[in-house]
VOTOR-887557 format. One record per residue: z, y, x of N, C-alpha, C in turn; residue number from 1. Coordinates in steps of 0.05 Angstrom, whole numbers. Example, Ala and Ser with C-alpha at 12.3 -4.5 7.8 and 13.67 -1.06 7.14 Angstrom:
NODE      nw      nv      nu     caw     cav     cau      cw      cv      cu    i
NODE     156    -114     264     156     -90     246     156     -66     264    1
NODE     142     -45     257     143     -21     273     157       1     258    2
END
This chain:
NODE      nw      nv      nu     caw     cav     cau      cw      cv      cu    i
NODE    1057    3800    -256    1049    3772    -256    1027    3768    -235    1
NODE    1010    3782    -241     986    3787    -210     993    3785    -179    2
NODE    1008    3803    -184    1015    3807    -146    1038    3789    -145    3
NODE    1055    3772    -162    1068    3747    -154    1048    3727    -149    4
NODE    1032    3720    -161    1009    3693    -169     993    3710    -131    5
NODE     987    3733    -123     973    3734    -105     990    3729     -84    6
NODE    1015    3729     -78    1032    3732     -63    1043    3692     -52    7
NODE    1038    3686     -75    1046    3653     -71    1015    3645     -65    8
NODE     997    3648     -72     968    3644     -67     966    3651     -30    9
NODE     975    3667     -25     959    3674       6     989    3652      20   10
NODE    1012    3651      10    1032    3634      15    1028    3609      24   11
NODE    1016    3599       4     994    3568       7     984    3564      28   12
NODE     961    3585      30     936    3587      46     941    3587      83   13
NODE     962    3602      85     973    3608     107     994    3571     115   14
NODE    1007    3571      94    1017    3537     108     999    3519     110   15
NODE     979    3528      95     953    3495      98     928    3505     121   16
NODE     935    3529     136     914    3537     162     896    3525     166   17
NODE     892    3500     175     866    3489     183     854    3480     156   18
NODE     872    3462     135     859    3456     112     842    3487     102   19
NODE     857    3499     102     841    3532      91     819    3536     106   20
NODE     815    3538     133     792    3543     153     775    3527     141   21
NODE     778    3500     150     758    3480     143     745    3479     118   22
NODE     760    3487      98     760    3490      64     729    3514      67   23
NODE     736    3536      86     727    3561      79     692    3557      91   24
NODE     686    3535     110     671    3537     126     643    3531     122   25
NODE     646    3519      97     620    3522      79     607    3546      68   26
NODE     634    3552      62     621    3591      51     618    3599      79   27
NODE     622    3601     101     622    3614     124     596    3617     135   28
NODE     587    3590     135     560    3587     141     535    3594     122   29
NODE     541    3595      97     524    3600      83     519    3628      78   30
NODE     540    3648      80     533    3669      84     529    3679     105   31
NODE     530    3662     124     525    3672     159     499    3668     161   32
NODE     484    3650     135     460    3639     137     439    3666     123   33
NODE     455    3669      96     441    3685      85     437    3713      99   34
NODE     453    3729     105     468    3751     120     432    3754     138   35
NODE     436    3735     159     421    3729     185     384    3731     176   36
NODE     382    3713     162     363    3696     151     346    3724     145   37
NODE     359    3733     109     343    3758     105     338    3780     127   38
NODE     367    3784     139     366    3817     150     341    3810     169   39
NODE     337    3784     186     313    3781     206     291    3787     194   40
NODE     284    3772     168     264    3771     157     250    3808     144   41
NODE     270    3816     136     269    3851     132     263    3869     148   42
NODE     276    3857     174     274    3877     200     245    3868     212   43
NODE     235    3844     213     205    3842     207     184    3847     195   44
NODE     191    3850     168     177    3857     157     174    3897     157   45
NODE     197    3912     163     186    3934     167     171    3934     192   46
NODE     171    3923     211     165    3931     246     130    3924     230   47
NODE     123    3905     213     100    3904     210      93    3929     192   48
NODE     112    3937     169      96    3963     154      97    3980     169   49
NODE     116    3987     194     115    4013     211      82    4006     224   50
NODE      73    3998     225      49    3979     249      20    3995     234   51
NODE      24    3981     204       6    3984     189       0    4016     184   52
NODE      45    4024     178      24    4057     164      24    4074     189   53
NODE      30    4062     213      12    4070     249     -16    4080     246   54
NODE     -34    4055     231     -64    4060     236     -66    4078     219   55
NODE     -46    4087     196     -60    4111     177     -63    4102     149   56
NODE     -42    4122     142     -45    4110     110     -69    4119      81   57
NODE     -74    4101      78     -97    4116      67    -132    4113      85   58
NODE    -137    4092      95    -154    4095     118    -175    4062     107   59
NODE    -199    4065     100    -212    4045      99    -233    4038     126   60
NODE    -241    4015     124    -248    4012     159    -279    3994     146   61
NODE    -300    3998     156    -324    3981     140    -337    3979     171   62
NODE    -346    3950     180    -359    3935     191    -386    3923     183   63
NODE    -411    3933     191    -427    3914     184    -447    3897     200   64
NODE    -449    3869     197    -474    3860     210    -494    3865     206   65
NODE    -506    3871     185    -534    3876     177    -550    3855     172   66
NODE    -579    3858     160    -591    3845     150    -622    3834     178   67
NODE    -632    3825     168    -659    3821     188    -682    3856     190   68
NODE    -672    3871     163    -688    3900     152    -674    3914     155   69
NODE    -649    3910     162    -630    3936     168    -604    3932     182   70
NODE    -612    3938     211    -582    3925     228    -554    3940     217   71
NODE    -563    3966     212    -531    3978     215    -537    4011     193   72
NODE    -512    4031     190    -514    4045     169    -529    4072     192   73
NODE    -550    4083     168    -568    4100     181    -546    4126     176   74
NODE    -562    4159     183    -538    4179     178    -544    4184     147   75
NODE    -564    4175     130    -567    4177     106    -541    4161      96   76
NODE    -535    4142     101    -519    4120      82    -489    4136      97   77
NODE    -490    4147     118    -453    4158     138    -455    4180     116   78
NODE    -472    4197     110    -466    4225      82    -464    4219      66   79
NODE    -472    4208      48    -477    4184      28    -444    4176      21   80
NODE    -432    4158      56    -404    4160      42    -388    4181      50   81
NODE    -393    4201      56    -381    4222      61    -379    4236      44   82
NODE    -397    4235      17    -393    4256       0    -379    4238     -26   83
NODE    -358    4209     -21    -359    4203     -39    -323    4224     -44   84
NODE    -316    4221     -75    -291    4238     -77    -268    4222     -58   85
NODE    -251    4242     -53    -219    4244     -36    -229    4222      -6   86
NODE    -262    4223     -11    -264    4224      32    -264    4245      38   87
NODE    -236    4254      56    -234    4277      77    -255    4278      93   88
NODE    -266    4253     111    -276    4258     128    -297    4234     137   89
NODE    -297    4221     158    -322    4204     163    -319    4195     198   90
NODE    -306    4172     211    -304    4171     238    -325    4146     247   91
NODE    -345    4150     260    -365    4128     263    -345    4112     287   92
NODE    -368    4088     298    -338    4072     318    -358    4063     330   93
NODE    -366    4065     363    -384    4041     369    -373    4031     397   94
NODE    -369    3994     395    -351    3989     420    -379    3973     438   95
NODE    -364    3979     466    -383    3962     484    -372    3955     501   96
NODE    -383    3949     518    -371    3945     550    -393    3954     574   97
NODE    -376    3964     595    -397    3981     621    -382    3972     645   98
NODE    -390    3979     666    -382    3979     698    -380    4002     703   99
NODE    -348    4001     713    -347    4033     725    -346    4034     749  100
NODE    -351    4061     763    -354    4059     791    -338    4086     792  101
NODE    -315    4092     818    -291    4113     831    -289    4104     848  102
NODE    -303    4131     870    -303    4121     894    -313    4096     912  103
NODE    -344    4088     893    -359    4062     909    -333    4040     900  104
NODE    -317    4036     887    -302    4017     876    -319    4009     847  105
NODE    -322    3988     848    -327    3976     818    -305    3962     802  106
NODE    -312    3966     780    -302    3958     758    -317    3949     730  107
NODE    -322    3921     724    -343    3913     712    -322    3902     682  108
NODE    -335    3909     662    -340    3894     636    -306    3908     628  109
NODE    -303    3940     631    -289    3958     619    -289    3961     583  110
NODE    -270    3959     568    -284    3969     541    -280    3998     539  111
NODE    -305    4000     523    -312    4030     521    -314    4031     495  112
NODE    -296    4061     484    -305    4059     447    -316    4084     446  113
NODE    -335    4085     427    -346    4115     423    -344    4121     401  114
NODE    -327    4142     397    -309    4156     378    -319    4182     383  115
NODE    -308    4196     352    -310    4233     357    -283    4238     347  116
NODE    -280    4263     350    -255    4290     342    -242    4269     327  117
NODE    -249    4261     293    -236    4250     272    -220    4234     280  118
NODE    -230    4210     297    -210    4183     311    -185    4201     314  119
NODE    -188    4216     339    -164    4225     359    -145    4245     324  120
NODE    -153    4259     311    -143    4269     292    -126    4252     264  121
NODE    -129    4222     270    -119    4200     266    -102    4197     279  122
NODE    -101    4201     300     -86    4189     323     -72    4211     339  123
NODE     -67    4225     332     -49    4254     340     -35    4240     373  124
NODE     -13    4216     367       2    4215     391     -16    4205     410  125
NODE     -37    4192     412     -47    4176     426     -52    4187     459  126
NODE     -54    4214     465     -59    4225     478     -39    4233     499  127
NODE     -33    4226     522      -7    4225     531      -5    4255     561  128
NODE     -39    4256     573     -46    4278     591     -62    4288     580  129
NODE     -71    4311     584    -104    4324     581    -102    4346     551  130
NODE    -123    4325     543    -143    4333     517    -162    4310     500  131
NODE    -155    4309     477    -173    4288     465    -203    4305     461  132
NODE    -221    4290     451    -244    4293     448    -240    4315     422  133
NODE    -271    4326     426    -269    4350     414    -289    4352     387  134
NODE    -298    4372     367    -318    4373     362    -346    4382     369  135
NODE    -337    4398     397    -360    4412     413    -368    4397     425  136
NODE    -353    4373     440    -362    4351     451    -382    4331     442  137
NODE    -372    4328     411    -399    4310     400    -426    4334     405  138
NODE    -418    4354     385    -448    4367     379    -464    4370     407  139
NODE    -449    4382     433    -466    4387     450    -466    4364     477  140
NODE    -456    4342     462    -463    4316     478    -446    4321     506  141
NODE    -426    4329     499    -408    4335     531    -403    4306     545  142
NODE    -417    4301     577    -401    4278     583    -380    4273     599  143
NODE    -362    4271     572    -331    4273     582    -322    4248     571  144
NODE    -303    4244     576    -285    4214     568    -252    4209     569  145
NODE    -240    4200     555    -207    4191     559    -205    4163     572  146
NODE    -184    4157     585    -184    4135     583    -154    4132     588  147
NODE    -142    4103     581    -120    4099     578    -103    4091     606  148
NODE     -74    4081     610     -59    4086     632     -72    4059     638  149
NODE     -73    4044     624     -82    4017     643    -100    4016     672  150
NODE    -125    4026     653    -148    4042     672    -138    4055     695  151
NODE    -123    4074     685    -116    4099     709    -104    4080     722  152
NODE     -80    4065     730     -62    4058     747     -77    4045     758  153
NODE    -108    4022     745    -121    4008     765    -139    4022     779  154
NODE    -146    4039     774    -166    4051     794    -162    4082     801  155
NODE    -137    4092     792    -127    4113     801     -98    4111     814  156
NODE     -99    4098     836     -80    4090     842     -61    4117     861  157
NODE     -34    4128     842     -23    4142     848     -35    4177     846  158
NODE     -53    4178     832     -69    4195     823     -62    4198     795  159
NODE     -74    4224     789     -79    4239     765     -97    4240     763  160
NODE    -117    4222     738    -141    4219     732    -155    4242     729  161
NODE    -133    4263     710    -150    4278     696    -169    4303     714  162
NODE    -196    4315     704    -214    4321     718    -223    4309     731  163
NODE    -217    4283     737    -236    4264     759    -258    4254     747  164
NODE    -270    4249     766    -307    4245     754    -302    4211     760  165
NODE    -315    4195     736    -322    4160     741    -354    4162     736  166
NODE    -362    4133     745    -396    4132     733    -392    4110     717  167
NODE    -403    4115     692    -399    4089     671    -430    4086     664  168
NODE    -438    4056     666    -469    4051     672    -480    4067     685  169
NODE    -477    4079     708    -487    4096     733    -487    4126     713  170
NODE    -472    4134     691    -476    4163     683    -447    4171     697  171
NODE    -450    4189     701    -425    4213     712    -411    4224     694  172
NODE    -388    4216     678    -370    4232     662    -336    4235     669  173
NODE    -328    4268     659    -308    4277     677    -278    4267     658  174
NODE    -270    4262     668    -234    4248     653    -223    4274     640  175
NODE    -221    4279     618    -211    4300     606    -177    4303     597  176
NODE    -171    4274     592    -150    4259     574    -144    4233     586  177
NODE    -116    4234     582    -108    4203     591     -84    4190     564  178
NODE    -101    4166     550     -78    4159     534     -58    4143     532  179
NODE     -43    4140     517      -5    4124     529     -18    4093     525  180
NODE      -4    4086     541       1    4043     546      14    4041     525  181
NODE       2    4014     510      21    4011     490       4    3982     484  182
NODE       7    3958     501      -5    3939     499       2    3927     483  183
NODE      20    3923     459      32    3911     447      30    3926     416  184
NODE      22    3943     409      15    3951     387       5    3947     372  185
NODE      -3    3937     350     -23    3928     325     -47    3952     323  186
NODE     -33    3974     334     -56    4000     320     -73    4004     347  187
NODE     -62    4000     367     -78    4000     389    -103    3969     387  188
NODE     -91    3949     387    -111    3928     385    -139    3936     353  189
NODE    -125    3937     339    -132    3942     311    -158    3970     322  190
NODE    -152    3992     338    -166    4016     341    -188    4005     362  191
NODE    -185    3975     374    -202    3967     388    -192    3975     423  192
NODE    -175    3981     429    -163    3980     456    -154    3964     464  193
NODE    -163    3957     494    -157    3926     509    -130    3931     529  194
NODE    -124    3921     523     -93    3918     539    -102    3918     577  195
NODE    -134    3910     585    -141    3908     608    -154    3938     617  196
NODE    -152    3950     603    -160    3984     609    -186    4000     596  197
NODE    -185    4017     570    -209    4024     548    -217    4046     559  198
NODE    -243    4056     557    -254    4081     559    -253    4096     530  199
NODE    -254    4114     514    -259    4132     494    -281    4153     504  200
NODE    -307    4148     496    -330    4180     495    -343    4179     473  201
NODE    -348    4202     469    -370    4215     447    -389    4190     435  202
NODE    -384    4189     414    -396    4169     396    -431    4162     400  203
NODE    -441    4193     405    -465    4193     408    -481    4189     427  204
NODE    -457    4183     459    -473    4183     478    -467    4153     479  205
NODE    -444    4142     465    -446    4112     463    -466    4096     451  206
NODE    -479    4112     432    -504    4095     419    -522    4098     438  207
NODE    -530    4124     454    -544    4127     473    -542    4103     491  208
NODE    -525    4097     500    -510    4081     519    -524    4042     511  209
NODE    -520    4039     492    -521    4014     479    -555    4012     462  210
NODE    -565    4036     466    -594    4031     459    -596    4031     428  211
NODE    -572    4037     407    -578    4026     382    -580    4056     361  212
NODE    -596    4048     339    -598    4075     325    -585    4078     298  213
NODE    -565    4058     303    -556    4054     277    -528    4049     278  214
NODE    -502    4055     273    -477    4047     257    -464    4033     248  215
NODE    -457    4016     261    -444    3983     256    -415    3984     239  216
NODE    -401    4002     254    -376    4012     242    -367    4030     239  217
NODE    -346    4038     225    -336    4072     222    -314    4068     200  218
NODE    -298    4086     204    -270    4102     189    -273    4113     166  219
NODE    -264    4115     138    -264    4127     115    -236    4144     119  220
NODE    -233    4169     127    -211    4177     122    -205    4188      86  221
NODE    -180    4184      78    -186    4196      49    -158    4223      45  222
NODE    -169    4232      33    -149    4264      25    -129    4246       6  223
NODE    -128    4225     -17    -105    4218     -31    -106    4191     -25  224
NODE     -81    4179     -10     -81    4150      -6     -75    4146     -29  225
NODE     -75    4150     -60     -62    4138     -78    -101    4128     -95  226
NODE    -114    4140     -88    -144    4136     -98    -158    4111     -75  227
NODE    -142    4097     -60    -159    4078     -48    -178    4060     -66  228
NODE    -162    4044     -84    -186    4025     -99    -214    4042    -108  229
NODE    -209    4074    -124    -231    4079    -126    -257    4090    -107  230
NODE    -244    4105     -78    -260    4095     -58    -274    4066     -51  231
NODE    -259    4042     -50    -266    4027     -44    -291    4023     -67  232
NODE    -287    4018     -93    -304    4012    -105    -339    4027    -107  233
NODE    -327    4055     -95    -358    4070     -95    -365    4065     -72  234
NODE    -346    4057     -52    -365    4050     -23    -378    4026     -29  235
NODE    -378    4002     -43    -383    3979     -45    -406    3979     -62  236
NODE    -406    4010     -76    -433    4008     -86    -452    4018     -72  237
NODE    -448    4041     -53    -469    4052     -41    -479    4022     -12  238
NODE    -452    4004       2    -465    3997      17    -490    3969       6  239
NODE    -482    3966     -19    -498    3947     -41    -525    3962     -35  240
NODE    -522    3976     -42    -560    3993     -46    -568    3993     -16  241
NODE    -545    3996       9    -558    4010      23    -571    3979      38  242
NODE    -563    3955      42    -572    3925      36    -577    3913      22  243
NODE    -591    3938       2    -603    3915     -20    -587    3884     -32  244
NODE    -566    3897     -43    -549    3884     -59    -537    3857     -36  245
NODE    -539    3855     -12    -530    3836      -2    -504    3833      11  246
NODE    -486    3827       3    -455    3827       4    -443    3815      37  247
NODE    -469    3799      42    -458    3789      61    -460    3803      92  248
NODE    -471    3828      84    -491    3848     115    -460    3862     119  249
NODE    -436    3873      99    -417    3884     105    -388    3877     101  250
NODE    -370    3893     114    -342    3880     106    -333    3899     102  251
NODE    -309    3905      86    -288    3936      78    -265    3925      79  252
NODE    -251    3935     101    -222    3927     104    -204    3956      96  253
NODE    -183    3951      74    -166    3958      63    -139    3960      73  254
NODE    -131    3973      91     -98    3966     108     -84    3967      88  255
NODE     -88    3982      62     -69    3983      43     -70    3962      25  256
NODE     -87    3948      22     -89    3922       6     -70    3900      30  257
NODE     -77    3905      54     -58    3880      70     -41    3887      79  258
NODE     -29    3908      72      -1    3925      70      23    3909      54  259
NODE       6    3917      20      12    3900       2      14    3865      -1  260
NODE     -10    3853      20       2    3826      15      15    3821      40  261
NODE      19    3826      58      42    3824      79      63    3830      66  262
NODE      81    3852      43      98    3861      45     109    3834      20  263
NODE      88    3828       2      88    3801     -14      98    3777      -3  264
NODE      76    3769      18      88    3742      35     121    3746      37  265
NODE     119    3769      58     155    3772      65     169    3774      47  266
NODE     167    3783      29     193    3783       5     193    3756     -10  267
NODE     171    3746     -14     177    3713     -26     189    3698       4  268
NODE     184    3701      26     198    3689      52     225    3690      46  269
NODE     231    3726      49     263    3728      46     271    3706      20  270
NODE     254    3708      10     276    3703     -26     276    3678     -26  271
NODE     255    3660      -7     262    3631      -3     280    3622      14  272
NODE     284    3637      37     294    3632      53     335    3634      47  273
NODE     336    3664      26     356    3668      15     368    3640      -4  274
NODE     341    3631     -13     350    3605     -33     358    3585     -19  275
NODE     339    3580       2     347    3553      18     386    3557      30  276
NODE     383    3585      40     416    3586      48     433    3579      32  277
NODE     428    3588       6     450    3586     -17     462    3562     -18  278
NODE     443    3542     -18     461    3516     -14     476    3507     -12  279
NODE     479    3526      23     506    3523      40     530    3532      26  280
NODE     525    3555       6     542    3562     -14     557    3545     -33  281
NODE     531    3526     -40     544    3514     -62     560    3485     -56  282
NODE     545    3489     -23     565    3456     -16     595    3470      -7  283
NODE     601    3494       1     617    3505      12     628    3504     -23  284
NODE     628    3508     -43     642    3523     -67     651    3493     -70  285
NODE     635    3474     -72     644    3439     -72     679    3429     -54  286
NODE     666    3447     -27     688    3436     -10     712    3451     -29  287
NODE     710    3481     -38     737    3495     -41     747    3477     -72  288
NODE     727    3471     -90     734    3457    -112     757    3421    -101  289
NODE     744    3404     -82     757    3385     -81     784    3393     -65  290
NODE     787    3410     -48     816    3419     -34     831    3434     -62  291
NODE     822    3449     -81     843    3450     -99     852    3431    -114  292
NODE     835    3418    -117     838    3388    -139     857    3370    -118  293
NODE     861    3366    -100     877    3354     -74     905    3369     -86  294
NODE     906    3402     -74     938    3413     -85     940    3417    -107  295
NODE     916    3408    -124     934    3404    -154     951    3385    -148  296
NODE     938    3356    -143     963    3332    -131     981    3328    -129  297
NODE     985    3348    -103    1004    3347     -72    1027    3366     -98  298
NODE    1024    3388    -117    1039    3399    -120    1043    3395    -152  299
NODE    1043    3372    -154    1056    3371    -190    1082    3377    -194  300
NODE    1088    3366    -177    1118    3369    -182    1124    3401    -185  301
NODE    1116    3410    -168    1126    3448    -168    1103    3449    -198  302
NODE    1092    3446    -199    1075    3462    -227    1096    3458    -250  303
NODE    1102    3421    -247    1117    3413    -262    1147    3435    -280  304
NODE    1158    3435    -243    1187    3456    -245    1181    3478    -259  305
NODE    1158    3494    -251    1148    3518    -255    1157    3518    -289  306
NODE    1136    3499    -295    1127    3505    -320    1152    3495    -349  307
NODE    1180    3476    -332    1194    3476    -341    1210    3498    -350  308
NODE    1216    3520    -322    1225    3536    -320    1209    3572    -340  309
NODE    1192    3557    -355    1184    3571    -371    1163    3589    -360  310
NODE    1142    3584    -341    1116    3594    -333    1094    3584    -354  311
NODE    1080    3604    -363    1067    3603    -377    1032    3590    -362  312
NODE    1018    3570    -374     999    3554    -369     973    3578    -356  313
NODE     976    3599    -365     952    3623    -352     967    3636    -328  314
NODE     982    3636    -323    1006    3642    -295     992    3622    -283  315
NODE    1000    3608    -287     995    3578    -267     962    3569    -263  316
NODE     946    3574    -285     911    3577    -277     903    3604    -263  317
NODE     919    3617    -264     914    3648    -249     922    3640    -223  318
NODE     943    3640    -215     951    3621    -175     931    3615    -172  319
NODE     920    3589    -181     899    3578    -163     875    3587    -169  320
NODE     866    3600    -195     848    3615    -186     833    3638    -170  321
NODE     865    3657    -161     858    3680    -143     858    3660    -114  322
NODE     880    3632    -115     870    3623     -87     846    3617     -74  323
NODE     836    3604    -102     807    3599     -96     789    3621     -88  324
NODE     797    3641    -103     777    3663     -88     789    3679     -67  325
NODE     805    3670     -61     813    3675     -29     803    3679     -14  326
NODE     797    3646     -11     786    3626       4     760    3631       4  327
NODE     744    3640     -16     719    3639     -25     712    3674      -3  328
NODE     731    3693      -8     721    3715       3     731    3724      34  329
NODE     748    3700      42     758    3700      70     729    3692      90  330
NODE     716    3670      77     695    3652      83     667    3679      88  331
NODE     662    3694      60     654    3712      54     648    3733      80  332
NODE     674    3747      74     680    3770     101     663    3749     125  333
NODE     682    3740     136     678    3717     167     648    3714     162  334
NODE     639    3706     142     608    3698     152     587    3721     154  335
NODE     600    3744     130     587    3767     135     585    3789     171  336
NODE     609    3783     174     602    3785     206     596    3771     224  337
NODE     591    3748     218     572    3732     244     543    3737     237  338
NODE     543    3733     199     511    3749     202     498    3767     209  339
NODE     518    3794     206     513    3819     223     502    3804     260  340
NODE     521    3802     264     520    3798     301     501    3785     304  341
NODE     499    3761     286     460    3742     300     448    3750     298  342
NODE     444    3769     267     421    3788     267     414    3808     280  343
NODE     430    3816     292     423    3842     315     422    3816     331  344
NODE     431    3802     348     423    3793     368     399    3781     366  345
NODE     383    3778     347     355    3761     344     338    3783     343  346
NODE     350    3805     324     333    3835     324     318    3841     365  347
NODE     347    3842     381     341    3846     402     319    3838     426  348
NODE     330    3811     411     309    3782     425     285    3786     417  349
NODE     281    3787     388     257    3798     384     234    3829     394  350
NODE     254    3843     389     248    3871     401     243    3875     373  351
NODE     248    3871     356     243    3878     322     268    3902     323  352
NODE     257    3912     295     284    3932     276     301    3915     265  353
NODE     322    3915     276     346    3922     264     358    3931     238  354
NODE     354    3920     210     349    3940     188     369    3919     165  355
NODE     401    3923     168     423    3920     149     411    3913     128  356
NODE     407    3886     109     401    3895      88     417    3892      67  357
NODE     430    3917      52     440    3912      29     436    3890       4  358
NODE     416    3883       6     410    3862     -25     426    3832      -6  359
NODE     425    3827      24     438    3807      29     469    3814      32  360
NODE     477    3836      38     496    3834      32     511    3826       5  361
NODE     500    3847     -13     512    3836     -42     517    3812     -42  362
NODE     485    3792     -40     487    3769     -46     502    3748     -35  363
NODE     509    3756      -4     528    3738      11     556    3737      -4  364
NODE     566    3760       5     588    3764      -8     598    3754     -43  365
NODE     579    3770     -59     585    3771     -90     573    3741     -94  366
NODE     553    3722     -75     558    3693     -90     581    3674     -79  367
NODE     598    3687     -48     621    3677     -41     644    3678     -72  368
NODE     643    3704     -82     667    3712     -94     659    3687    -122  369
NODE     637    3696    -126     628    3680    -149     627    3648    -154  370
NODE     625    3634    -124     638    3609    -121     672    3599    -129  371
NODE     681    3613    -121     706    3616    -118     719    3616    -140  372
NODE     712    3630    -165     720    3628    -189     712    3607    -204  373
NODE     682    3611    -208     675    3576    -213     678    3557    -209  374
NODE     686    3538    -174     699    3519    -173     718    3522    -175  375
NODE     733    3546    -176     761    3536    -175     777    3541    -199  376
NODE     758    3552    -221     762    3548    -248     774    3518    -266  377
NODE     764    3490    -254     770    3467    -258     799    3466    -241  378
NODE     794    3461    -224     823    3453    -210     851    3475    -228  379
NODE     843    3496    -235     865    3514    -248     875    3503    -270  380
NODE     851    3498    -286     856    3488    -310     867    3463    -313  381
NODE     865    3439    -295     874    3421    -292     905    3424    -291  382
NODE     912    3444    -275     941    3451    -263     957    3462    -288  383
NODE     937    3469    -303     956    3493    -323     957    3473    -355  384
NODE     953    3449    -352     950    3429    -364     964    3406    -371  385
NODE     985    3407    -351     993    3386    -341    1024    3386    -348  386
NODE    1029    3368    -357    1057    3360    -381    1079    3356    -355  387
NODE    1096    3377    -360    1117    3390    -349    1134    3354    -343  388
NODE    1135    3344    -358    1157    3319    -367    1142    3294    -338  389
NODE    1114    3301    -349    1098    3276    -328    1099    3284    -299  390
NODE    1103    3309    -296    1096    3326    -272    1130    3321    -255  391
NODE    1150    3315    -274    1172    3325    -259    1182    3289    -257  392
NODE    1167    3267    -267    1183    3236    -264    1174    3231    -235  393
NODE    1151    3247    -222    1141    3244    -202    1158    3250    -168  394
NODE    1185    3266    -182    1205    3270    -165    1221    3255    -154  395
END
């Protein structure tokens, strides 16, 4: 009974061609909508978690202004949080800007960060020639420095920086390291590197450098990213005491807290955005409902014959209901590959990932199929309803 009822069903579909297209083209779009819509929105949203767990998972970052009694964290308050539990480690950060001079060439208002060993041990790839900074370098004040390709190509033109001597504020330090371009990175901007060309030296000769005796910013590395809140909470107490309870001298930025609400925003995006498409679904399930209710019409008479001829009333709601989901999964398929194709082609445009997502597929598809039965549940029943005697005076 099945594969007759499917066999006159695709029978239909094929003589009414454009009515069928046109019929289908609401589902087409709506899952070309959905398909598109999410997979962009997914493939965005990882290029941002790839970004985030870039800077280091597990990594708290504390900024402070200070008070009018205390500009910045002394080395009492840097041990202090160094000894709090699952901190590995401790990376101070101090940024400035200098004039460099290669070869009686100047170069004014360079950023310079002064970092130790820990940064670069964060940052494993960052290093593209040389040698990153060391820990012999802090202790015995080596003046050495990295600096990135931007730098080099401007003032090392066609050269290999490394071992070359620059003067940064008239001091003499030798290029040890050169690290990769990557102007476009979140962890590069985020690490404080300028897309116009950064210096990296010894943390200590940077305070030297800048006149200051105190610690504005610095790195919490932690041994268990799964213990962040309770780091956070004991840093918030020590930097309380260490400003006299004043909340407003510091800041503690959490990548893993805005991990989590980035990854929030985007999934209520997708799931709105998934909703808004559906629509298209349901005006498309509308269109396939009024085109069956039309060949209920067009075809009383044959239901009529049919049912004279002793077809039973669930034969005859079964036809049009596998037609309907035909129609519903012809629409389905078709829109599921235009969604594929825009989405890579917007992936590209974008320079985003690329990243299939299964939950839109289901949902493209399985709410096509699911249309399909539901509207076209009425029109069946109508058909399988219908008094053989009234159906056949119509001849």
């Amino acid at each position: 009974m099945f594969r007759e009822s499917f066999k006159m069903s695709c029978q239909n579909i094929i003589y009414n061609k454009m009515r069928s297209f046109l019929t289908t083209l609401g589902i087409i779009i709506g899952v070309t909508a959905i398909i598109a819509l999410i997979t962009i929105v997914e493939g965005v949203t990882k290029e941002i978690t790839d970004e985030f767990n870039g800077l280091g998972a597990g990594k708290i970052t504390i900024n402070t202004v200070g008070t009018t009694l205390k500009q910045g964290l002394t080395d009492k308050d840097v041990e202090d949080l160094s000894n709090i539990e699952y901190v590995s480690s401790v990376s101070p950060m101090i940024d400035t800007t200098a004039t460099i001079v290669k070869d009686r060439e100047l170069t004014e208002d360079v950023s310079v960060l002064g970092r130790d060993n820990i940064y670069f041990e964060g940052e494993k790839s960052l290093i593209k020639r040389g040698r990153a900074i060391n820990i012999l370098d802090i202790k015995d004040s080596n003046y050495v420095c990295v600096i990135d390709e931007n730098l080099e190509k401007k003032i090392f033109i066609a050269e290999d920086a490394v071992d070359k001597v620059i003067k940064i504020n008239g001091i003499s330090f030798t290029i040890i390291g050169v690290m990769k371009e990557d102007d476009s990175s979140l962890s590069s901007q985020m690490s404080g590197l300028s897309s116009d060309g950064s210096i990296i030296i010894p943390y200590n000769l940077a305070m030297k450098m800048t006149e200051v005796n105190s610690i504005n910013s610095l790195e919490l590395m932690l041994s268990d990213s799964n213990k962040v809140d309770e780091v956070v909470e004991e840093t918030e107490s020590i930097l309380k005491q260490a400003f006299n309870q004043n909340e407003d001298a510091y800041t503690i930025i959490n990548l893993d807290s805005l991990l989590e609400t980035v990854t929030s925003v985007t999934s209520m995006m997708s799931n709105m955005l998934g909703g808004i498409a559906s629509i298209a679904l349901l005006v498309g399930g509308i269109g396939i409902m009024n085109m069956m209710l039309v060949s209920v019409t067009e075809r009383t008479t044959e239901i009529g014959l049919r049912k004279a001829l002793g077809a039973e009333p669930m034969r005859i709601q079964l036809q049009f209901i596998i037609e309907s989901v035909i129609l519903s999964l012809m629409g389905g398929l078709i829109g599921l590959g235009l969604g594929i194709l825009i989405s890579w082609a917007v992936s590209l445009l974008l320079e985003t990932t690329f990243a299939l997502s299964l939950k839109a597929i289901l949902l493209g598809v399985g709410f096509s199929a699911g249309v399909g039965i539901i509207f076209g549940w009425a029109p069946a029943r109508k058909a399988s309803k219908l008094n053989p005697i009234d159906a056949l005076r119509s001849m």
